[in-house]
C-alpha positions in Angstrom: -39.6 -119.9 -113.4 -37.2 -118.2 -110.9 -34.4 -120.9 -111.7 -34.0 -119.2 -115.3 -34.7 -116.0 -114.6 -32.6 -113.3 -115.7 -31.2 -111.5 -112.0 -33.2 -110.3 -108.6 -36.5 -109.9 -109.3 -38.1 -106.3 -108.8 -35.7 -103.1 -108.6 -32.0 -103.3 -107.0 -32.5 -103.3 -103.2 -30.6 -100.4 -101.4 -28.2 -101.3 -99.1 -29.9 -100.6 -95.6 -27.4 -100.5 -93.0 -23.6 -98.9 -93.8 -20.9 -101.2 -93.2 -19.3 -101.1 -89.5 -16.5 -98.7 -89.5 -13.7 -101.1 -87.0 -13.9 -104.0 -89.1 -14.4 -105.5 -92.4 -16.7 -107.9 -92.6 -18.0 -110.8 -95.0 -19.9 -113.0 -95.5 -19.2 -116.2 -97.9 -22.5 -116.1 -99.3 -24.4 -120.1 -100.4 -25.9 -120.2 -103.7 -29.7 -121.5 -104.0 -30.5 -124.6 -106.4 -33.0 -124.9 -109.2 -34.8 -127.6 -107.4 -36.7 -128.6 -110.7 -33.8 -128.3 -112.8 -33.5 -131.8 -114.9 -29.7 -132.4 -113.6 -27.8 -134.9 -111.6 -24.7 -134.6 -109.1 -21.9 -134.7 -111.8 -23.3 -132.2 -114.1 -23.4 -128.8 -114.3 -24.8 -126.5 -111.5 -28.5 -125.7 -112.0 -29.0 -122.1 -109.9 -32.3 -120.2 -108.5 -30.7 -116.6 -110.6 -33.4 -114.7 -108.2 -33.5 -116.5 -105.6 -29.3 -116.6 -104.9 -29.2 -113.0 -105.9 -31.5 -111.7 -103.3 -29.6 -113.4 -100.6 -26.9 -111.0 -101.5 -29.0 -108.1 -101.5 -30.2 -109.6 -97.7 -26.3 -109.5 -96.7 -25.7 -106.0 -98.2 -28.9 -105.0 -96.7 -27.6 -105.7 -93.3 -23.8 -103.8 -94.5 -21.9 -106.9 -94.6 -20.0 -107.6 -97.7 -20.4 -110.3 -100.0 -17.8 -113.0 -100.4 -19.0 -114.6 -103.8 -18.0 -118.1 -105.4 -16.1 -119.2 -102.1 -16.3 -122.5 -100.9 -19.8 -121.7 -99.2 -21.1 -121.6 -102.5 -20.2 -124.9 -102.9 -17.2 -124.2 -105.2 -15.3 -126.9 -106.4 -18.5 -128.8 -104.7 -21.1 -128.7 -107.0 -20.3 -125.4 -108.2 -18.7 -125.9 -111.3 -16.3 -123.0 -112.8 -18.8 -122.1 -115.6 -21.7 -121.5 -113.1 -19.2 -119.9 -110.6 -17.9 -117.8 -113.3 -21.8 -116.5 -114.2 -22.4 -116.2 -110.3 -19.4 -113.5 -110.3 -20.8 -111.9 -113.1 -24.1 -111.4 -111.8 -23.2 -110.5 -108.6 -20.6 -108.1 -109.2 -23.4 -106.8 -111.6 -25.9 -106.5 -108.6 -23.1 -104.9 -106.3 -22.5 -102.4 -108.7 -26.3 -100.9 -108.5 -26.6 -101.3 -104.5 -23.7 -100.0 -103.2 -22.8 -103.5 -101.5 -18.9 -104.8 -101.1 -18.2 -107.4 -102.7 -14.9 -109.9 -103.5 -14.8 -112.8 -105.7 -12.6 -116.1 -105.5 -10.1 -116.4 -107.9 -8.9 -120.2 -108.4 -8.0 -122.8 -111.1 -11.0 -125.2 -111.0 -11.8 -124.6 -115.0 -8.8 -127.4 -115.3 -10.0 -130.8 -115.7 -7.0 -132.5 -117.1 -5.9 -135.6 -114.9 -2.4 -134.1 -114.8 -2.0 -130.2 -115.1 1.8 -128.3 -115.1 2.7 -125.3 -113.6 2.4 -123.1 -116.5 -1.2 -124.7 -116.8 -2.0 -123.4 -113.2 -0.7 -120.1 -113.6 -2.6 -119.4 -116.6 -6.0 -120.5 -114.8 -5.6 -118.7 -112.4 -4.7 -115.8 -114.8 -8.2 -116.4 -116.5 -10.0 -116.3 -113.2 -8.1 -113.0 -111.9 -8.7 -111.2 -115.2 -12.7 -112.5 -114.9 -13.1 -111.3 -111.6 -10.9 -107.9 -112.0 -13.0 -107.4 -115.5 -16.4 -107.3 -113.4 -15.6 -104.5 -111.1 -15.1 -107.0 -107.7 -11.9 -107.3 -105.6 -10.1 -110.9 -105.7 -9.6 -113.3 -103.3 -6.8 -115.7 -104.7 -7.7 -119.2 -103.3 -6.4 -121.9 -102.5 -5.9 -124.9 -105.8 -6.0 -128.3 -105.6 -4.1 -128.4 -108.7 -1.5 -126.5 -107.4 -1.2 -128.6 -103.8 -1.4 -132.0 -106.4 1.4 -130.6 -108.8 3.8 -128.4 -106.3 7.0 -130.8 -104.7 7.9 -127.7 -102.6 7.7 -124.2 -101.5 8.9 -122.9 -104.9 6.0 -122.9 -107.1 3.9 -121.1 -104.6 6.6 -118.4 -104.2 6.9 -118.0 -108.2 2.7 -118.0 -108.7 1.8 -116.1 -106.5 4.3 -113.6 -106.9 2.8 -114.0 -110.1 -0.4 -113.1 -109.8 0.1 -110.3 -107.4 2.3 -108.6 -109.9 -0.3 -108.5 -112.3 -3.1 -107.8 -109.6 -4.5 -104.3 -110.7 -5.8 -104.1 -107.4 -4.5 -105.3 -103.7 -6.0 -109.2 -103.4 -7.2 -111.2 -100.3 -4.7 -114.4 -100.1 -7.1 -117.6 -98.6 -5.3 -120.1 -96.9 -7.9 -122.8 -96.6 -7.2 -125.6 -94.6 -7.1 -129.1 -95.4 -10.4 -130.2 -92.7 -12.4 -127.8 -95.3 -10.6 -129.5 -98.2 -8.6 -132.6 -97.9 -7.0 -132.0 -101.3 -5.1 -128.7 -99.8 -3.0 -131.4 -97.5 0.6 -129.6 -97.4 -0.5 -126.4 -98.7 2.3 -123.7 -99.5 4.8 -126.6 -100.3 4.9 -128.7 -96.1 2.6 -130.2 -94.3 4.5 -128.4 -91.4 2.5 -126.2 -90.7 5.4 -123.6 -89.2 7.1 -124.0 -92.4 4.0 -123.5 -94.5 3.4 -120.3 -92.4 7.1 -119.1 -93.5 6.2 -119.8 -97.5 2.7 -117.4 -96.6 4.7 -114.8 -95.3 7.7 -114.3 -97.4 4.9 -114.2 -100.6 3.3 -111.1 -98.3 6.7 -109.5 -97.4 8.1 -109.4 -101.1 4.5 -107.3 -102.4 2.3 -106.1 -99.2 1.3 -103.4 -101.4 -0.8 -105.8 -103.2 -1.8 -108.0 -100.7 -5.2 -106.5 -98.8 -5.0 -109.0 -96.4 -4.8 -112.7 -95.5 -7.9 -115.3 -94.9 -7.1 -117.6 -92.4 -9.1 -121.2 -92.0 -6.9 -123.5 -90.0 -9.6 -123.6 -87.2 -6.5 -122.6 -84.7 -6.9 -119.6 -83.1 -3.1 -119.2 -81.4 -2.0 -120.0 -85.1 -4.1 -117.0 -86.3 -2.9 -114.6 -83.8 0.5 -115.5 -84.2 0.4 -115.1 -88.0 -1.4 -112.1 -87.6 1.2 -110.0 -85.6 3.6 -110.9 -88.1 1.4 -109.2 -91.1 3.2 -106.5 -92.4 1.5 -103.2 -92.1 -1.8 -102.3 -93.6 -2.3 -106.1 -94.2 -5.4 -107.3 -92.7 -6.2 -110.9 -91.1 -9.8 -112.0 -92.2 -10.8 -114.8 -90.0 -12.2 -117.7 -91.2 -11.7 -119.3 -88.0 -15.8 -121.2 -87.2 -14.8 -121.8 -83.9 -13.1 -119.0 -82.5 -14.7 -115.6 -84.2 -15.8 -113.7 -81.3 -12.4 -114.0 -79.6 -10.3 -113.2 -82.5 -12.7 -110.4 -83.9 -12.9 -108.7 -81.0 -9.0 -108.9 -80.8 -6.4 -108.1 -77.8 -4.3 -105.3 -76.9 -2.2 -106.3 -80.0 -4.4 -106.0 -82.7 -7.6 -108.0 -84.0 -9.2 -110.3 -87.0 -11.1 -108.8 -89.4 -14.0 -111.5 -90.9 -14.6 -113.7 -93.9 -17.0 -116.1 -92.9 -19.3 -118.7 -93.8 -21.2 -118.9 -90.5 -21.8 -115.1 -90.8 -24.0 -116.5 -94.1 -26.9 -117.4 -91.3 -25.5 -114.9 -88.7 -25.9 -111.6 -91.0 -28.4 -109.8 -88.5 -26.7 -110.7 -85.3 -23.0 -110.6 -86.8 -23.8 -106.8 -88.1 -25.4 -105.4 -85.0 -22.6 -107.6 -83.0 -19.8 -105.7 -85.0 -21.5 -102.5 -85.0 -21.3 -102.8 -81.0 -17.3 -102.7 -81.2 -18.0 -99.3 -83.5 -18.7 -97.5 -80.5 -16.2 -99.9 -78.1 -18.5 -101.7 -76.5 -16.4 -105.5 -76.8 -18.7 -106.7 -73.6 -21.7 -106.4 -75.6 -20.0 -107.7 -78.6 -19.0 -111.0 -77.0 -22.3 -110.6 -75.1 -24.1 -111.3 -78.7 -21.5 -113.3 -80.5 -20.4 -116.1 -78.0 -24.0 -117.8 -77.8 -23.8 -118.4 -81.3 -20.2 -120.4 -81.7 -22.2 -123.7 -80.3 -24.4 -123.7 -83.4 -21.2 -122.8 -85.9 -19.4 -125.4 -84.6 -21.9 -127.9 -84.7 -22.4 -126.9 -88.7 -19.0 -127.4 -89.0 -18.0 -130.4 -87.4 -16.2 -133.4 -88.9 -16.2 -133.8 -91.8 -15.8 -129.8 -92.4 -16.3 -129.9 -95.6 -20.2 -130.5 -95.4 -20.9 -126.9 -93.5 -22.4 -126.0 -96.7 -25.8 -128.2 -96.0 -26.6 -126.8 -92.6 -26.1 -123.4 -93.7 -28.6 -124.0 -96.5 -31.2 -125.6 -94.2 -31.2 -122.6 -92.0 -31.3 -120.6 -95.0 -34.6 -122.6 -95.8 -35.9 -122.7 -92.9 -35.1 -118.8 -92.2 -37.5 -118.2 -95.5 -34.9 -117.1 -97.9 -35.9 -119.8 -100.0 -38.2 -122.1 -100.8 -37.2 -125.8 -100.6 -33.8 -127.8 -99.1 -32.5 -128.4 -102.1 -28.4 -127.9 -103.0 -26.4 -128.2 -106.2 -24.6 -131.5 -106.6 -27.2 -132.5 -104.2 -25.4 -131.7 -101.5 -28.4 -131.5 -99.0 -28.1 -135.3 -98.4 -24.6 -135.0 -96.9 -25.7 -134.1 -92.8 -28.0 -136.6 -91.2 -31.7 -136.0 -89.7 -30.2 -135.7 -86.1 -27.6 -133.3 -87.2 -30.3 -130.8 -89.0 -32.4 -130.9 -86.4 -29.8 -130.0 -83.9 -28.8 -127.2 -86.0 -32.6 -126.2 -85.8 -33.0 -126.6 -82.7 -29.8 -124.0 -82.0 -30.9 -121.7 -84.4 -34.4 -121.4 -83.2 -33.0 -121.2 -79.1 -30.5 -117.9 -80.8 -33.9 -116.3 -82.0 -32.9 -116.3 -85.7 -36.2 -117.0 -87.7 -37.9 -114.3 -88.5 -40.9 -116.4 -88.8 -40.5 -119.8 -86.3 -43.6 -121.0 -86.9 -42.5 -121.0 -90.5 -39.3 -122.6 -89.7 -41.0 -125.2 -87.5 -43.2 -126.1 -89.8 -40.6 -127.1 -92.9 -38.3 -128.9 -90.0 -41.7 -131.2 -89.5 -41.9 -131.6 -93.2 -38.4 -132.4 -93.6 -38.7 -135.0 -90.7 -41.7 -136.5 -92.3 -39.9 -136.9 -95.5 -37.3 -138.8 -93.6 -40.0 -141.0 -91.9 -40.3 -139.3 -89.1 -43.5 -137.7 -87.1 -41.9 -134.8 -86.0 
């Protein structure tokens, strides 16, 4: 069965389309369930090897990068740090024969002690950096609970994170991940001021912008964004990971722009590649032209409570054909009501995204029926 199979079935796929040449773009890519895996919420995450790896190749195939083991793949939400660390492995592993981008998050979830310290933080996220560094993929240093639960101020972040980029063979992505994707992230980088947590961010840049490839931003705040980003250092890139206001801050202002790391780009890939490809040859008109129609159906995935994006983007992902049932690690696919998959449906399938609609009108009846429902 595909759930225990070894990698992507049939030969590496070669990556299609290059990568646009004015921005960097990825995608946080889901992972696919074993849906016949004998598990339950609290245990470990049963994964579709083929099925998840493939999806990769589809996002390479289109010459977006991958984002791997972010919070779209359910990390820290289902995802446990044994099956993320595998996922890395594997992926990295795929990358490596395609051609295909790919960066890896870096955190401290393989703690499970009620009460961690400081030195118990660093070294997780010491064993994390090493994994991903070890398997050829860049690392994006996210954001810890741990660290937000144990941290009284500013300090700790300064000293770990200086830390970690010190030992970095590589320049890192920093994720600042805000607390509507993760409650438990509440005061991150020592305030829950959010112009005194922005200071923290940016003295950690200043003191080793050598070693920091850029910045991912998901405070869902666009003026916050911009603002932080014309304060970057040079050569430091902002990656968006802004759901609500992409278009506007990938496509930038006289100032500079946002490159992208996001999870709506996960059922975007087509129309996010040729949309960034458009701004290859200056065309920001036909850029926004593509883009904007699709923010309504991002925003409605990730609308309160933020957190649960994860199940529209799989049900699209179902629905789209990438896989074959609407099924979710932790079983996650019960978190969004019938009326809020159908919306998100019903805005997919007006932005022309199934390849096959009859296909995806089909499984939205089934799903309905399952629920009860005629239709």
């Amino acid at each position: 069965m595909s759930g225990r199979g070894s990698g992507a079935s049939g030969d590496p796929a070669i990556v299609g389309t290059p990568p646009a040449v004015s921005r960097t773009v990825f995608a946080a890519a889901h992972v696919v369930a074993d849906p016949f895996a004998d598990t339950t919420p609290e245990g470990p995450a049963a994964i579709d090897w083929d099925a998840t790896l493939a999806f990769r190749h589809h996002l390479w195939s289109h010459g977006l990068g991958v984002a791997e083991a972010m919070d779209t793949a359910q990390r820290g939400m289902g995802l446990d740090w044994s099956s993320a660390a595998e996922l890395i492995r594997r992926s990295a592993a795929e990358a490596a024969a395609t051609g295909g981008r790919i960066a890896c998050g870096v955190g401290t979830d393989q703690l499970t002690a009620a009460e961690v310290s400081l030195v118990d933080i660093r070294a997780a996220y010491e064993e994390q950096l090493s994994l991903v560094e070890g398997a050829g993929a860049q690392a994006i240093v996210m954001a810890s609970r741990h660290l937000a639960a144990t941290a009284t101020g500013p300090e700790p972040y300064v000293e770990i994170y200086g830390h970690l980029l010190r030992q970095a063979a590589d320049p890192v992505i920093l994720h600042w991940l805000g607390p509507m994707f993760d409650p438990a992230l509440q005061g991150y980088w020592g305030s829950p001021d959010l112009d005194l947590a922005t200071e923290t961010f940016l003295q950690i840049i200043a003191e080793q912008p050598a070693k920091v490839d850029g910045v991912k931003v998901s405070l869902l705040d666009a003026d916050r964004e911009v603002q932080l980003r014309r304060r970057l250092p040079e050569g430091v890139r902002c990656y968006t990971g802004d759901d609500f206001h992409y278009p506007e801050l990938i496509a930038g202002d006289a100032l500079g722009f946002s490159d992208a790391l996001l999870g709506i780009f996960d059922p975007l890939a087509p129309a996010a590649a040729e949309a960034v490809r458009l701004l290859d040859g200056g065309d920001t008109a036909g850029f926004r032209k593509l883009l904007d129609p699709t923010v309504a159906l991002s925003r409605h995935l990730f609308q309160e409570p933020t957190r649960y994006y994860k199940t529209g983007v799989v049900l699209l992902a179902w629905l789209a054909g990438h896989q074959s049932h609407f099924t979710m690690v932790g079983g996650l696919q019960s978190a969004r009501s019938l009326p809020h998959l159908k919306r998100a449906y019903e805005l997919a399938d007006d932005l022309g995204l199934f390849p096959d609609p009859e296909l995806a009108a089909a499984r939205m009846r089934r799903l309905a029926s399952v629920y009860g429902g005629t239709e």
